[in-house]
C-alpha positions as CSV (number, residue, x, y, z in Angstrom):
1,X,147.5,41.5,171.7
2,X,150.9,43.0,171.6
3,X,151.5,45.3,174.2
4,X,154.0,48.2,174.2
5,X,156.7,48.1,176.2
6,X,158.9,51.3,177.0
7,X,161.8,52.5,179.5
8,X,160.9,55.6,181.2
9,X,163.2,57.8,182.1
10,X,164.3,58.6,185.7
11,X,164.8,62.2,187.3
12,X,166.2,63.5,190.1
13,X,164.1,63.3,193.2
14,X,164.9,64.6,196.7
15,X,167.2,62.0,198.9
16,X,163.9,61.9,201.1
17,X,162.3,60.3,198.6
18,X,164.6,58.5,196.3
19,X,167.1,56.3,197.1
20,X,170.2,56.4,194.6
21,X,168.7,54.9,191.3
22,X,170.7,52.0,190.5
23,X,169.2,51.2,187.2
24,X,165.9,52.1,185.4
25,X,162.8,50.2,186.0
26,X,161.0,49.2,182.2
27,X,157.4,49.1,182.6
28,X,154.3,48.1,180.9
29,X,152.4,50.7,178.4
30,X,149.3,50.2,179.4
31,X,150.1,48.0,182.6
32,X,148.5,44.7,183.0
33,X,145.7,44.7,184.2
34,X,146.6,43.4,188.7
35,X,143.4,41.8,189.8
36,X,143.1,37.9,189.7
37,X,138.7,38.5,189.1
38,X,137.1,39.6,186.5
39,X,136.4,43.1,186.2
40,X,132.3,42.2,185.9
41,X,131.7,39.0,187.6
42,X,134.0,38.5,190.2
43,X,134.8,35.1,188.8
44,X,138.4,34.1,189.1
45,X,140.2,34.7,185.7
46,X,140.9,31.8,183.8
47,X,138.0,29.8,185.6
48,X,136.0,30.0,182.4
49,X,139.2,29.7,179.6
50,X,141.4,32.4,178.9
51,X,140.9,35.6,179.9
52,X,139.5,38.3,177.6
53,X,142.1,41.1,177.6
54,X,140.8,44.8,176.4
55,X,142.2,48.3,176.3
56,X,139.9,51.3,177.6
57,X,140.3,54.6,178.2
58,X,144.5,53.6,178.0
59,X,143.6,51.1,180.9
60,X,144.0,47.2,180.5
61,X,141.1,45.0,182.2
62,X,140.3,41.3,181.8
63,X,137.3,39.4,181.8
64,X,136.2,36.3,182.4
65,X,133.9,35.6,179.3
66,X,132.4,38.1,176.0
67,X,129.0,38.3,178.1
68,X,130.8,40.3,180.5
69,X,132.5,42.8,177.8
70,X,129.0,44.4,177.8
71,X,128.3,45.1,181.4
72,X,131.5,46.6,181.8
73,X,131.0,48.5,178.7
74,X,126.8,49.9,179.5
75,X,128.6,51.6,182.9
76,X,132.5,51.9,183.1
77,X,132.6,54.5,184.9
78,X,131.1,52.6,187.8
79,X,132.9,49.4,186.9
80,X,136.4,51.3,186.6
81,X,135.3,52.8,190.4
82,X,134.8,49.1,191.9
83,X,137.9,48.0,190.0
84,X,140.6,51.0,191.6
85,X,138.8,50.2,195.1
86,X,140.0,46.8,194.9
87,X,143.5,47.7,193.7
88,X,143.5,50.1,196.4
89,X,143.0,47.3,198.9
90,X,145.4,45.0,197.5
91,X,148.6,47.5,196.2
92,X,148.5,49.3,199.5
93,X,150.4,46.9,201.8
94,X,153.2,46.9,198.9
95,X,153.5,50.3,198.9
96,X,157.6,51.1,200.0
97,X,157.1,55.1,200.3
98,X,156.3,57.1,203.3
99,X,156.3,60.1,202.2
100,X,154.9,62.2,198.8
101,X,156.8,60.9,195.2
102,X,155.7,64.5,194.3
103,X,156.2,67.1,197.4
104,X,158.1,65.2,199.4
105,X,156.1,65.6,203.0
106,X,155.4,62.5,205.1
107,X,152.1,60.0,204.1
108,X,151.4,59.4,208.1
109,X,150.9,62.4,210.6
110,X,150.7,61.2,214.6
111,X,150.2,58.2,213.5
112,X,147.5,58.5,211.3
113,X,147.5,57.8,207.3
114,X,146.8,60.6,205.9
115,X,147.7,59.8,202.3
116,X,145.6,60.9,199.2
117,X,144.9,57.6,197.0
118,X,144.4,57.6,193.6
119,X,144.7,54.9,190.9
120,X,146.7,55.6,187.5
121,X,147.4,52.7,184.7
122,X,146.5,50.2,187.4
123,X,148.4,51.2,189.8
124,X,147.9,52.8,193.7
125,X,149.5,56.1,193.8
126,X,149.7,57.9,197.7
127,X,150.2,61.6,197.8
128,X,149.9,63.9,200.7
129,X,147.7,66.3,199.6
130,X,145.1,66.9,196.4
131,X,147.3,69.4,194.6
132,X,149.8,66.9,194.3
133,X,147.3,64.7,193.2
134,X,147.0,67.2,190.4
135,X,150.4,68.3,190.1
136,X,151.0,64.2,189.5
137,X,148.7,64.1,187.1
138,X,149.9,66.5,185.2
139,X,153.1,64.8,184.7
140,X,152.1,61.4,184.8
141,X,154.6,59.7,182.8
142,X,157.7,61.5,184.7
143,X,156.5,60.9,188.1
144,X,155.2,57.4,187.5
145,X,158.9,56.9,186.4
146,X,159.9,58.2,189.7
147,X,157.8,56.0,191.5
148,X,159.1,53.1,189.4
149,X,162.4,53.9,190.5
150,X,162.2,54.4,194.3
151,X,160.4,50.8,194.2
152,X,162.8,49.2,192.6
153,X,165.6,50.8,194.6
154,X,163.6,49.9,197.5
155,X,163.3,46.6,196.6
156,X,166.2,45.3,194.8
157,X,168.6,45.0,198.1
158,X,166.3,42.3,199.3
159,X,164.9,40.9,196.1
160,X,165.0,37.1,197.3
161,X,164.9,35.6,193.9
162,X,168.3,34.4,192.3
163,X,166.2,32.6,189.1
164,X,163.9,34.4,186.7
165,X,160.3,33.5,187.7
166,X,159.7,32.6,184.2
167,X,162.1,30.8,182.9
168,X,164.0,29.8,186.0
169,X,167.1,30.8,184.6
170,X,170.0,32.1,186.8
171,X,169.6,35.9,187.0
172,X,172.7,37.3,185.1
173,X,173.0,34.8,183.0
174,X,171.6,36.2,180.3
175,X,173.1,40.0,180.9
176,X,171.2,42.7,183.4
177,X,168.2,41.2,184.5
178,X,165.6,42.7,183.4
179,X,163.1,44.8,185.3
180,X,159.7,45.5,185.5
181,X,157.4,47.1,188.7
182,X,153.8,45.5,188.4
183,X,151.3,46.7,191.3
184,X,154.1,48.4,192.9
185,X,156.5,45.4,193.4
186,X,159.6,45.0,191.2
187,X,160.3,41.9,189.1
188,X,163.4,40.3,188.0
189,X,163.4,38.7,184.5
190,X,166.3,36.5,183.0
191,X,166.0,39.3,179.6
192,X,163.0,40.8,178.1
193,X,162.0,37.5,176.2
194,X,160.2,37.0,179.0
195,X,157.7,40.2,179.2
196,X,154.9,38.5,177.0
197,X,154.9,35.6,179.6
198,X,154.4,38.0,182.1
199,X,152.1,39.8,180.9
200,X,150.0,37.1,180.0
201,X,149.6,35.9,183.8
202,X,151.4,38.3,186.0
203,X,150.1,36.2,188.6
204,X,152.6,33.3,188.6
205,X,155.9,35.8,188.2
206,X,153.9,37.4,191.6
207,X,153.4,34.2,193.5
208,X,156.7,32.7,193.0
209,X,157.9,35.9,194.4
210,X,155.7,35.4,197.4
211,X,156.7,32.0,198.0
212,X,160.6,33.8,198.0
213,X,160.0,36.1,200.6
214,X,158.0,33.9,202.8
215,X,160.4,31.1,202.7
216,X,163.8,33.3,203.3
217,X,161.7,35.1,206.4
218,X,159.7,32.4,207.6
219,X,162.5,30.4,209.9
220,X,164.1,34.3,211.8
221,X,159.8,35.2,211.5
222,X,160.9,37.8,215.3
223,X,157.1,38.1,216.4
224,X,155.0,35.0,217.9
225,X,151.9,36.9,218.2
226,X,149.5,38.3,214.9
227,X,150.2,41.7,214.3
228,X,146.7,42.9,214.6
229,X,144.8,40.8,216.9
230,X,147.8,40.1,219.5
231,X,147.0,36.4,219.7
232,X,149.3,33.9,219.7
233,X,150.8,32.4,216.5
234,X,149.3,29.0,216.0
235,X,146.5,29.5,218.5
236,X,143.3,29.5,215.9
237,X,145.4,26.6,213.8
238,X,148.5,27.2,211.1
239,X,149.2,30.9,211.1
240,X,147.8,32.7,207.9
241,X,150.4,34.4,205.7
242,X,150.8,37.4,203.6
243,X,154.0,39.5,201.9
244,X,153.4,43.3,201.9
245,X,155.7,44.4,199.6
246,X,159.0,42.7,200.5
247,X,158.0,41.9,204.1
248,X,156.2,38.2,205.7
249,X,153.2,39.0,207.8
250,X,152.0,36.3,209.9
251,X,148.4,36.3,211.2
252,X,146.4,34.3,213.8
253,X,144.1,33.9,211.2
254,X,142.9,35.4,207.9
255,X,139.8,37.1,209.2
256,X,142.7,39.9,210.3
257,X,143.7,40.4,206.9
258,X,140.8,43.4,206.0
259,X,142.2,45.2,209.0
260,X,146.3,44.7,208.0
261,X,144.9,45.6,204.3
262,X,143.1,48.6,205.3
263,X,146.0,50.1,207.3
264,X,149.4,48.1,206.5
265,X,150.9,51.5,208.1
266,X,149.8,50.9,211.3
267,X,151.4,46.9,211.9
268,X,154.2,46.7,210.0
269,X,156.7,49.3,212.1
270,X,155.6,46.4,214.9
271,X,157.7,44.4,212.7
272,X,160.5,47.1,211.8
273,X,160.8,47.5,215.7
274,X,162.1,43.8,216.3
């Protein structure tokens, strides 16, 4: 299935907001769909042969098999639900933003997330308030540019990737790299020759990215304790490891995961802080 691929164009945003834009983002039209399960089952994708790819309601999902194709289709509405719950669990530790791509106004108050979350082409959006929400959705295509934007400007300084995760051609080489933000996180290809690969299995441009971050932060890693239980690094076995967003979090173990997932806002200024 040919996908359509599209640059969206970037406007001014306050400096609270945006960063300077560097370069424009290109994005997916629909995006990919982000989860490694199938929408129906569960099952991991590709378990069963190669994923089933369809288009509803302008939003990609993948299945594991045609039996599932029928579930999904008897009651999407309740199938779409369970699907943006999980990208809501999984996109919110790479969100960069703290405050509103659309007013503006911080996304924690005392200390306390206080963010509206919503789901649009597959990815998690975080407002302040539900008339931005609204106001979002009213512009979706302008704003989702915007948010394209402030990732990738957020992003870029650090990316940790000097190869495209495709191709493993020097980045540059080629020209620009080209860009591409997929559940939130920006991507660096070699040239767009290498979109159709991504799209096909986002998931190995995403873990050789992860493999990046962890490996450049792991050795100057500044806490010895897990960030949500306090215990001590290597005290329940190897540490457990994930990257929210651009950033390594070590654990004690990965039954702390739920709680970093649940709140990323609350841990990770305990790593901003060393």
């Amino acid at each position: 299935m040919r996908q359509r691929w599209m640059a969206l164009a970037v406007t001014a945003l306050g400096a609270s907001v945006l960063a300077a834009v560097v370069r424009t983002p290109q994005t997916p039209t629909p995006r990919p769909y982000p989860l490694g399960v199938c929408a129906v089952s569960g099952e991991d994708l590709g378990a069963m042969g190669k994923p089933i790819i369809k288009v509803y309601d302008g939003r990609e999902v993948r299945f594991c098999c045609k039996s599932c194709i029928k579930d999904f289709e008897a009651d999407k509405a309740g199938y779409w639900a369970k699907i943006d719950e999980q990208i809501k669990t999984e996109q919110r530790m790479h969100y960069p933003l703290e405050a509103c791509i659309v007013s503006g106004d911080p996304l924690r108050r005392e200390g306390k997330d206080i963010a509206v979350e919503f789901v649009h082409d597959n990815r998690l959006v975080r407002v302040c308030a539900e008339p931005c929400r609204d106001g979002f959705l009213k512009d979706a295509d302008a704003f989702a540019a915007r948010l394209d934007a402030a990732i990738a400007d957020a992003q870029r300084g650090g990316y940790p990737l000097k190869t495209c995760p495709i191709s493993d051609e020097e980045l540059g080489s080629m020209g620009e790299p080209y860009e591409l933000v997929y559940a939130n996180r920006l991507v660096r290809l070699c040239c767009d020759g290498c979109l159709d690969k991504v799209h096909a299995d986002p998931n190995q441009a995403m873990a050789a990215l992860d493999k990046a971050y962890a490996e450049a932060q792991r050795p100057g890693y500044p806490l010895s304790e897990c960030v949500v239980s306090g215990m001590e690094l290597g005290s329940m076995g190897e540490p457990a490891e994930l990257v929210a967003g651009t950033q390594l979090v070590r654990f004690c173990c990965d039954g702390c995961f739920r709680d970093f997932k649940a709140d990323p806002g609350a841990y990770l200024p305990k790593l901003r802080d060393k």
